[in-house]
KEKE-3310 file (N, C-alpha, C; in steps of 0.2 Angstrom, whole numbers, plus 5000, padded with zeros to 4 digits):
npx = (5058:5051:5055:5044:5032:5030:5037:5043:5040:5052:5057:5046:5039:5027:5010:4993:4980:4962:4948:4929:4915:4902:4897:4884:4870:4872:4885:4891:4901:4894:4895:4899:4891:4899:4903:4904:4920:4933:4948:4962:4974:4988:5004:5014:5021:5033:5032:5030:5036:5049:5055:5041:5033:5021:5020:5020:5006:4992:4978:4963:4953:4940:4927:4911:4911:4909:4913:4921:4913:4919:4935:4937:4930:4936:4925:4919:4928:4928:4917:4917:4931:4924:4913:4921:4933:4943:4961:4974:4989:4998:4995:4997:5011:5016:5017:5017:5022:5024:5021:5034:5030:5017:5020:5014:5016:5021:5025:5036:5050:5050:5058:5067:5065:5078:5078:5069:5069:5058:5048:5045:5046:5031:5028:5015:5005:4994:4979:4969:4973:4983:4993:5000:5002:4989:4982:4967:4953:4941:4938:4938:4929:4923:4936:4947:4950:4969:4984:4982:4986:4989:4983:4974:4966:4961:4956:4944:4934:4932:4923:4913:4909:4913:4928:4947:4949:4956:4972:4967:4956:4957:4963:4953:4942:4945:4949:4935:4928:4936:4946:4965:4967:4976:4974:4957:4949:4956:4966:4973:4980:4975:4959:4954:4959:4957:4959:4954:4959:4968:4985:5001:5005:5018:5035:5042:5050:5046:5036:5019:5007:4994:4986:4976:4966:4967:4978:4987:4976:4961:4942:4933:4925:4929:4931:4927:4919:4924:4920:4913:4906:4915:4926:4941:4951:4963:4976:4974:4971:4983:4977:4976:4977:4971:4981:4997:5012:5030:5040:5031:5026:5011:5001:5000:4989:4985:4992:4992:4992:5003:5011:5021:5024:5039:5046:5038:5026:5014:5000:4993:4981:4986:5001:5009:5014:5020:5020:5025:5013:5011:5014:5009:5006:5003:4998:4989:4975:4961:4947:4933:4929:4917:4913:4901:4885)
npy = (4907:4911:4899:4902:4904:4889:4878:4861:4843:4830:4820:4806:4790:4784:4783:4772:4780:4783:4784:4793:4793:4802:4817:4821:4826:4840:4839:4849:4862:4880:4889:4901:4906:4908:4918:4913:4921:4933:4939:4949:4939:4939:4949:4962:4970:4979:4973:4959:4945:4938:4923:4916:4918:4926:4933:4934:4947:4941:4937:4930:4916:4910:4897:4894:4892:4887:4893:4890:4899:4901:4897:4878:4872:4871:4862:4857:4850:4839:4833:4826:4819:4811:4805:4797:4790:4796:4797:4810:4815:4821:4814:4802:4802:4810:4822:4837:4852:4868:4886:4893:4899:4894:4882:4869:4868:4857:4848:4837:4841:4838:4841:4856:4868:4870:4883:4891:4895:4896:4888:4872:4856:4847:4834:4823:4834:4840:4843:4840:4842:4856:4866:4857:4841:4841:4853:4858:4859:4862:4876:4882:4880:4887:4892:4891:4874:4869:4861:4852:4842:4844:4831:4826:4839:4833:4823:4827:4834:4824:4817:4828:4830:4841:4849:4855:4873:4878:4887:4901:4902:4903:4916:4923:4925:4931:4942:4949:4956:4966:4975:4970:4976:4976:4967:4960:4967:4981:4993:4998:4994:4997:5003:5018:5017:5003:4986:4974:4960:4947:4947:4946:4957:4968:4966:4953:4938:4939:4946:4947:4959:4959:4969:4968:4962:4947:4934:4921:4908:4917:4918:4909:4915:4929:4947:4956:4953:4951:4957:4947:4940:4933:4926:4931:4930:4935:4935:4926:4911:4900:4892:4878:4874:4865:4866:4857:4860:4863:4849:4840:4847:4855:4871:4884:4896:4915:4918:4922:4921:4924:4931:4946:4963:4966:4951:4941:4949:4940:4940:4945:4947:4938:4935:4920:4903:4886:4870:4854:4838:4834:4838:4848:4860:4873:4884:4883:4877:4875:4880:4873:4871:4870:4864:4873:4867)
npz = (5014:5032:5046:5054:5051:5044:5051:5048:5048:5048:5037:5034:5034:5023:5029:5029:5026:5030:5020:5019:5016:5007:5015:5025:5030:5041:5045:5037:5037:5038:5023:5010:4994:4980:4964:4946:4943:4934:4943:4948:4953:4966:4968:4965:4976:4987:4998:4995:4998:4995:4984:4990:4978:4975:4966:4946:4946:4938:4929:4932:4931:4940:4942:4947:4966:4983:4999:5018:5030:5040:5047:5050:5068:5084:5089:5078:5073:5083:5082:5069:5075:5083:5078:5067:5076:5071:5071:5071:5061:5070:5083:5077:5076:5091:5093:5092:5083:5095:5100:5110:5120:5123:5129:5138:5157:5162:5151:5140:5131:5114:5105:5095:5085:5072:5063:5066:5085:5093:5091:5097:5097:5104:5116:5116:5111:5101:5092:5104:5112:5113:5119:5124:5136:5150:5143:5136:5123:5127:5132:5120:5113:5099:5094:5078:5074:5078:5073:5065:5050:5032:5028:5039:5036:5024:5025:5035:5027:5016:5025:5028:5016:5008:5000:5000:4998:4982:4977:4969:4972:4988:4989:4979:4986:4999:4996:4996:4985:4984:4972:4972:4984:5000:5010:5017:5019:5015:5011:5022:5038:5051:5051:5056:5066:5073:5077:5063:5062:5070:5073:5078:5089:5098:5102:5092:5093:5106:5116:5113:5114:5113:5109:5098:5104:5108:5111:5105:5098:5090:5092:5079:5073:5076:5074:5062:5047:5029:5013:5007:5018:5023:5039:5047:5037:5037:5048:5063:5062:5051:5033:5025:5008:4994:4982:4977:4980:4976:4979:4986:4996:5000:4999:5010:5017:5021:5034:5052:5070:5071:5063:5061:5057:5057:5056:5047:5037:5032:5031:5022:5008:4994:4999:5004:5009:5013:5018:5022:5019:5031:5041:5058:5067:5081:5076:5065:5055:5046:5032:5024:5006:4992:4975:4965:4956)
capx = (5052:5051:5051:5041:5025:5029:5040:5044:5044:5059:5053:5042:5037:5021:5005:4989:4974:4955:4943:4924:4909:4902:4894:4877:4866:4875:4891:4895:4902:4893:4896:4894:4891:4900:4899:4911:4922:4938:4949:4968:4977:4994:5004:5021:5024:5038:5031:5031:5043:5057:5053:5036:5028:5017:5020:5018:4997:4991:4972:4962:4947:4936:4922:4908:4910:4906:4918:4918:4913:4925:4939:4934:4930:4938:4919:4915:4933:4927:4910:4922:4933:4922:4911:4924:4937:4950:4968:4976:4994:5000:4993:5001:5018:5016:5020:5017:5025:5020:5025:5036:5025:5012:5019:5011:5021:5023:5026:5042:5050:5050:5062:5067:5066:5086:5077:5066:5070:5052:5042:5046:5040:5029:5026:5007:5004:4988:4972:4965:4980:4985:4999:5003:4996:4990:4979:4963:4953:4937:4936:4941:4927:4922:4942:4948:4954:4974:4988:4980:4990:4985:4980:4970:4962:4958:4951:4938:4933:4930:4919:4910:4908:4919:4935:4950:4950:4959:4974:4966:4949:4955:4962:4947:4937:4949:4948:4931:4927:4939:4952:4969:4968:4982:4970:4952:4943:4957:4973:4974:4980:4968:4958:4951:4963:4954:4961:4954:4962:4972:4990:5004:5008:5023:5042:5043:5046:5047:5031:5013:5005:4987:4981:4970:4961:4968:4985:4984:4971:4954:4937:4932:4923:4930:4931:4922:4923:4925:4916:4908:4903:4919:4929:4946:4954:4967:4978:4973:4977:4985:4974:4980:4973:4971:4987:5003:5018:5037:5042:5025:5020:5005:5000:4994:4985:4980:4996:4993:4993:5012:5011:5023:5029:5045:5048:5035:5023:5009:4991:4990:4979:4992:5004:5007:5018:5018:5023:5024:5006:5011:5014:5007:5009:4999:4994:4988:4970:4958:4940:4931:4925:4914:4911:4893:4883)
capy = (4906:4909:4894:4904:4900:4882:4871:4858:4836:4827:4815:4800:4785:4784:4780:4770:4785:4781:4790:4794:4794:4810:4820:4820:4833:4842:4839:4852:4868:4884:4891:4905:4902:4914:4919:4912:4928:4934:4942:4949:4936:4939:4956:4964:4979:4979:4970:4954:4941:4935:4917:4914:4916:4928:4937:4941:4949:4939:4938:4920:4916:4908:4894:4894:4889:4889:4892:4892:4907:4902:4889:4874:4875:4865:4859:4853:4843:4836:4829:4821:4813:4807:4799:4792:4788:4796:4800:4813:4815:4824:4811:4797:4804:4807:4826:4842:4861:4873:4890:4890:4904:4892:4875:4866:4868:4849:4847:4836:4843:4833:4846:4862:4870:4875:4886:4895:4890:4898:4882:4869:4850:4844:4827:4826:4841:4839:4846:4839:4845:4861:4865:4849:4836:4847:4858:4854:4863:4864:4882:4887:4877:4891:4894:4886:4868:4867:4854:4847:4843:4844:4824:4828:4842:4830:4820:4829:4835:4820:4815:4833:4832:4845:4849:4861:4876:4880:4894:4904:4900:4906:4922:4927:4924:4934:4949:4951:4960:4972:4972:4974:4978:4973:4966:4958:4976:4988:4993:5000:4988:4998:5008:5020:5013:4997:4978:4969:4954:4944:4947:4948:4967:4970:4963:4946:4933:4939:4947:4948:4963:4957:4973:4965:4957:4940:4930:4915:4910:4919:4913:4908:4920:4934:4953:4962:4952:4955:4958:4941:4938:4927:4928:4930:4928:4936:4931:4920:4903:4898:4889:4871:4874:4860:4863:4855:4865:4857:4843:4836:4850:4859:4876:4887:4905:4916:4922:4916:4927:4926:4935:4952:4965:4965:4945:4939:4951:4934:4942:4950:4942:4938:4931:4911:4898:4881:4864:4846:4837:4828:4842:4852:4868:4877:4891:4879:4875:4873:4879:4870:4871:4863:4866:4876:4863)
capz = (5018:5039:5048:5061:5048:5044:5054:5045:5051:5046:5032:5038:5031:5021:5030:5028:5025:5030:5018:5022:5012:5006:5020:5026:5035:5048:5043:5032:5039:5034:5019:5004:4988:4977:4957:4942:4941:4933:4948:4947:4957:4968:4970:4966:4980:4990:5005:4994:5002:4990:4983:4990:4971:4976:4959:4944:4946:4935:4929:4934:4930:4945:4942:4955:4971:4988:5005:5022:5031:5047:5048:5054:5074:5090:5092:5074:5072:5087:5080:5066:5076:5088:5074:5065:5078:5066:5075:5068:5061:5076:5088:5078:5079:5096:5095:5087:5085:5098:5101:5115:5126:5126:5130:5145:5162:5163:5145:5139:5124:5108:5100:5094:5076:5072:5059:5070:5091:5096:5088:5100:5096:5114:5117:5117:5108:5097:5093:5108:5119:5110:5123:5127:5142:5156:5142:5131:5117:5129:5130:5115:5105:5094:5090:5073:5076:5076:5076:5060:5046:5028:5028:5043:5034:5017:5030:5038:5021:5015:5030:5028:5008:5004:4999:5002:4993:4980:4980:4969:4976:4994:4986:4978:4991:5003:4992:4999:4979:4981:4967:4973:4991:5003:5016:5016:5020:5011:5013:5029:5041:5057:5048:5059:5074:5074:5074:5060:5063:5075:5074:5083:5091:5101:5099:5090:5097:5113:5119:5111:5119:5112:5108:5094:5110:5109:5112:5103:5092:5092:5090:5072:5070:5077:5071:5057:5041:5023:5011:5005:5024:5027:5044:5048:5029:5038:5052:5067:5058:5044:5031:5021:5003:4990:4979:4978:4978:4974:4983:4988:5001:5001:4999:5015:5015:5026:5041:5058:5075:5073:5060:5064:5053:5058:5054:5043:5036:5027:5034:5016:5004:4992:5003:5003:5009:5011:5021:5022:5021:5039:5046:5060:5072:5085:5073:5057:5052:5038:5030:5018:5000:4989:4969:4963:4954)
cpx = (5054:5049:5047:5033:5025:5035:5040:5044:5046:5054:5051:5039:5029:5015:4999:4985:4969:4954:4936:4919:4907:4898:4885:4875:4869:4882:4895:4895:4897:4896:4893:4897:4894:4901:4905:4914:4929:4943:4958:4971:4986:4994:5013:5023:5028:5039:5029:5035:5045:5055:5047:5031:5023:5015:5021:5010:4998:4983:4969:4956:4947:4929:4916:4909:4908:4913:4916:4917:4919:4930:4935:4936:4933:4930:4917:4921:4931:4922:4912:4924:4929:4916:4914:4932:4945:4957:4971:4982:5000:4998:4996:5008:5018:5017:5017:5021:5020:5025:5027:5034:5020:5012:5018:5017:5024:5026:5032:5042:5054:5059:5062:5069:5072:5084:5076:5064:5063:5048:5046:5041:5039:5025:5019:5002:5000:4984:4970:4970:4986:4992:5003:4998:4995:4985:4973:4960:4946:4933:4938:4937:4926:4930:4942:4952:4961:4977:4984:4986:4986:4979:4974:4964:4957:4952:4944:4936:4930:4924:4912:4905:4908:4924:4940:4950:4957:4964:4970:4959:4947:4957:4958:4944:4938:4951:4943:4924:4930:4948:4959:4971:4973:4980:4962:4946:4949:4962:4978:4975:4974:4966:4953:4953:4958:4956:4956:4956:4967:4979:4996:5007:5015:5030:5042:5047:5044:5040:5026:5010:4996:4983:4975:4963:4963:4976:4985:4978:4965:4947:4935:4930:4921:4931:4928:4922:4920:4917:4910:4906:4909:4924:4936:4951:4962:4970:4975:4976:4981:4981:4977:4973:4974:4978:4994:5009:5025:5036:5038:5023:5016:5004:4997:4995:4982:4987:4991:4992:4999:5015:5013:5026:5035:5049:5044:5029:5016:5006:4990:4987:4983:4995:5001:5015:5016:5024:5021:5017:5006:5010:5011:5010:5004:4996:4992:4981:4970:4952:4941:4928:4920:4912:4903:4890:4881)
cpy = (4906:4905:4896:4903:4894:4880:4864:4850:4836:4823:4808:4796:4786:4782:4780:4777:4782:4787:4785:4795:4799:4812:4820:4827:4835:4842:4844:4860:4873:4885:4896:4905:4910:4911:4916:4920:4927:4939:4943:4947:4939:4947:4955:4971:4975:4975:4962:4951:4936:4928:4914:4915:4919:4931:4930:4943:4947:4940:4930:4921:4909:4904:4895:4890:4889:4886:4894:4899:4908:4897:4885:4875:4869:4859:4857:4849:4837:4833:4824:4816:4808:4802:4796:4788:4789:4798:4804:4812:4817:4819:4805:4797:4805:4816:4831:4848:4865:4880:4891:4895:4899:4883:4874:4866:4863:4845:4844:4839:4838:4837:4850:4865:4875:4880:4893:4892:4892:4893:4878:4862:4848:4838:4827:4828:4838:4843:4844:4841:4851:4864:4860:4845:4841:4851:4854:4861:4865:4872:4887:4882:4879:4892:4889:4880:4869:4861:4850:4850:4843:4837:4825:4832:4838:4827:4823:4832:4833:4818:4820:4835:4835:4843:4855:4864:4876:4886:4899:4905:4906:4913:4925:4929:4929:4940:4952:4954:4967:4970:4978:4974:4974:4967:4965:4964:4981:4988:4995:4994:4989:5003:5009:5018:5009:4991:4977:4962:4953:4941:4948:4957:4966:4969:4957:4943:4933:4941:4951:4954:4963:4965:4973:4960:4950:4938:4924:4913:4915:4915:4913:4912:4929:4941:4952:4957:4954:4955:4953:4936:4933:4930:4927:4927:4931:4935:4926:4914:4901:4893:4884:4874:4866:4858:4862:4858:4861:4854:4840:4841:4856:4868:4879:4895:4907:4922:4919:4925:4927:4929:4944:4955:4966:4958:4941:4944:4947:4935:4947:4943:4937:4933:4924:4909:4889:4873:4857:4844:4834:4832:4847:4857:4869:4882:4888:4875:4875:4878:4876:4875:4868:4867:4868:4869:4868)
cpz = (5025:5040:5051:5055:5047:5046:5052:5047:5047:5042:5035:5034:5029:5028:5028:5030:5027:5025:5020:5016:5011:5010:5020:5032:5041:5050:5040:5035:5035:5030:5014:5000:4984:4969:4954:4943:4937:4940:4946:4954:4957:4969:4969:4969:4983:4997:5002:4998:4997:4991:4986:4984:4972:4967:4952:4945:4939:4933:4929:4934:4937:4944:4950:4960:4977:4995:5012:5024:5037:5045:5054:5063:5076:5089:5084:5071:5079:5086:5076:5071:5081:5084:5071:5067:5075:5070:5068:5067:5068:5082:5084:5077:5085:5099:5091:5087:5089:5102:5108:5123:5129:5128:5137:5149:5161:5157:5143:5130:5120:5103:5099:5087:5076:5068:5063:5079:5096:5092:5092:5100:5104:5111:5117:5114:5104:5097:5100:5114:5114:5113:5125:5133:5148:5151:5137:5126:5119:5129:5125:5107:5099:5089:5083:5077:5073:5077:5070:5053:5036:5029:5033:5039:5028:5021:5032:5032:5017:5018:5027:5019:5007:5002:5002:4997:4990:4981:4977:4971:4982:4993:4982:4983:4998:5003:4994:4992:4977:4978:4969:4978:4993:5007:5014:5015:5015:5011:5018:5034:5049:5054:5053:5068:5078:5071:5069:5057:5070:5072:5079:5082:5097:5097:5099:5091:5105:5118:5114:5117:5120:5110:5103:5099:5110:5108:5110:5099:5096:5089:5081:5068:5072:5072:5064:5048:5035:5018:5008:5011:5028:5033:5045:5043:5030:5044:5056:5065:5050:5042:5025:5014:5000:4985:4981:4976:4976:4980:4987:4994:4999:5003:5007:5014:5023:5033:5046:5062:5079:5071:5062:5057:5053:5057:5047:5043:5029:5029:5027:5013:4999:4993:5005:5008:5010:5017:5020:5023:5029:5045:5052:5064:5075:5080:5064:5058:5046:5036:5023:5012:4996:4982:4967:4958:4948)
residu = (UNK:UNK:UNK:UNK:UNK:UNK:UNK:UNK:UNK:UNK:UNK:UNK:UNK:UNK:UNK:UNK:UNK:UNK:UNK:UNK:UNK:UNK:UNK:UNK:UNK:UNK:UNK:UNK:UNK:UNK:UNK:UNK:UNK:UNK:UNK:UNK:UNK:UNK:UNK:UNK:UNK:UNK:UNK:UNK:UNK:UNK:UNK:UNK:UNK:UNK:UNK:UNK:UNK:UNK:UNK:UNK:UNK:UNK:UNK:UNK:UNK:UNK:UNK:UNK:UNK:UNK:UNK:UNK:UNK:UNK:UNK:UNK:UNK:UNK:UNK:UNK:UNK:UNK:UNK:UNK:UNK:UNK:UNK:UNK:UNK:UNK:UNK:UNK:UNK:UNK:UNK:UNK:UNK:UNK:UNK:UNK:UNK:UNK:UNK:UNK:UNK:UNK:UNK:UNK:UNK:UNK:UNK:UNK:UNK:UNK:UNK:UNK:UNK:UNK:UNK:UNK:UNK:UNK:UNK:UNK:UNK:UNK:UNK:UNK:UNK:UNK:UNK:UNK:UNK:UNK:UNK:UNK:UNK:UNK:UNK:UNK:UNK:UNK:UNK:UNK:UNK:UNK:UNK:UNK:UNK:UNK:UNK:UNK:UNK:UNK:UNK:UNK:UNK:UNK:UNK:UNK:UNK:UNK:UNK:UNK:UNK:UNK:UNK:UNK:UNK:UNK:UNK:UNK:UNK:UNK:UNK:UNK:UNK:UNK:UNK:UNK:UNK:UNK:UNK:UNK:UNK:UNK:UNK:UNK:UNK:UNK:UNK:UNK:UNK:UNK:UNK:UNK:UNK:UNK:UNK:UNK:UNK:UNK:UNK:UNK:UNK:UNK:UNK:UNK:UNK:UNK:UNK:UNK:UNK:UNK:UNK:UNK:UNK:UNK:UNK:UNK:UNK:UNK:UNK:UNK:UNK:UNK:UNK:UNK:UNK:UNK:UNK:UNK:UNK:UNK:UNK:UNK:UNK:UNK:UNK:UNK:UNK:UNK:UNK:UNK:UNK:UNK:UNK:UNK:UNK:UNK:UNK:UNK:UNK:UNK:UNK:UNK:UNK:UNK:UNK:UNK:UNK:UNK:UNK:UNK:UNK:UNK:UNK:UNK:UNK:UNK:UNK:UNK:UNK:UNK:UNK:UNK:UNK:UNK:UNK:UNK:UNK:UNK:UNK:UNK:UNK:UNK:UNK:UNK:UNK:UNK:UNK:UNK:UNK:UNK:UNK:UNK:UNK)
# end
């Protein structure tokens, strides 16, 4: 597994959780509602990545439920916190991972990932200061909220009365209804020499050239989406699902806008990994779920 998807904190003492009652009007992200199905989960081609479990194509069956259509925004994590005063993981350590293009001028460094030394902990560094002190998330309401760690995500979730999806949940849903494909729309990655999605272009880690229109996240509900109306199922943010993988961390889906084919090729459907529930990044969200009655 690339650290350059999950940066990992060092092991940290438990801490005391708030939970939240079940959500109330206005709270609950868009979403749509999709049918029980059977769907052939995972993939064995060649652009797998050796020990992320993507394989063997299995067949799973899918109860109904309902997911979001974007990952949660700057501007509706900020409706939570400001209702229920929550601090996030990342605000009470004091610090979070940030790639090292976008850390704040004035920023002090918390540290350096020996894994991967383009993830850089910044003091500060949270959702509400995405680069560190000196930056905020103002203009970039619409974008997914980052710098949340799973707990975080259970959190607003809870608040919101949902849940997080399931992995097989987020790969059906990210299939779009079509069976197989590599990518949310197909298997062409610009079909018709057009982005659909936000990743990284140029040479990794050194220079992003943006030609997908964006350097860092994009809005939630950017470019063209799939076929069950949901947006960005593939890069932009990495998304925290509900299950638990070995050693108590948490599954995530999805690639990022770090995502490069020359280091990490995880903006397929497919494609997983996975980290600590505590932990956070600059390129790590969420979207909600909730089960069909």
């Amino acid at each position: 597994m690339g650290a350059c998807c999950a940066p990992r904190r060092g092991d940290e003492p438990a801490r005391e959780r708030a939970s939240y009652a079940a959500g109330e009007d206005g709270r609950v992200p868009e979403l749509v509602a999709l049918e029980p199905a059977r769907f052939a989960m995972g993939s064995a081609g060649p652009e797998c990545v050796p020990g992320d479990g993507e394989g063997p194509v299995r067949d799973v069956d899918v109860p109904a439920f309902a997911i979001g259509t974007h990952a949660v925004t700057n501007a509706e994590f900020a409706t939570f916190a400001t209702a229920t005063g929550y601090e996030t993981d990342a605000e009470r350590f004091g610090w979070s991972f940030v790639f090292r293009s976008f850390v704040a001028p004035d920023a002090a460094v918390a540290g350096v990932s020996a894994d991967a030394p383009w993830w850089v902990g910044v003091e500060g560094a949270s959702w509400r200061a995405p680069e560190g002190p000196g930056s905020d998330w103002s203009s970039r309401a619409g974008h997914p909220v980052v710098h949340v760690s799973w707990h975080d995500a259970e959190a607003f979730c809870g608040w919101s009365g949902c849940r997080l999806p399931r992995e097989a949940e987020w790969e059906y849903a990210a299939r779009g209804g079509l069976a197989g494909a590599r990518y949310p729309w197909g298997d062409e990655l610009c079909p018709g020499g057009t982005w659909r999605c936000n990743i990284w272009q140029g040479r990794f880690p050194g220079e992003d050239t943006g030609e997908d229109g964006y350097v860092g996240t994009a809005p939630a509900d950017a470019f063209e989406p799939n076929g069950f109306g949901l947006y960005n199922m593939a890069g932009n943010v990495w998304e925290w699902c509900a299950d638990e993988v070995g050693g108590g961390s948490r599954a995530l889906r999805g690639g990022s806008y770090l995502c490069h084919d020359s280091y990490c090729n995880r903006y397929r459907v497919s494609a997983r990994t996975w980290n600590a529930p505590d932990s956070s990044t600059g390129h790590t969200g969420f979207r909600c779920a909730v089960a069909s009655a």
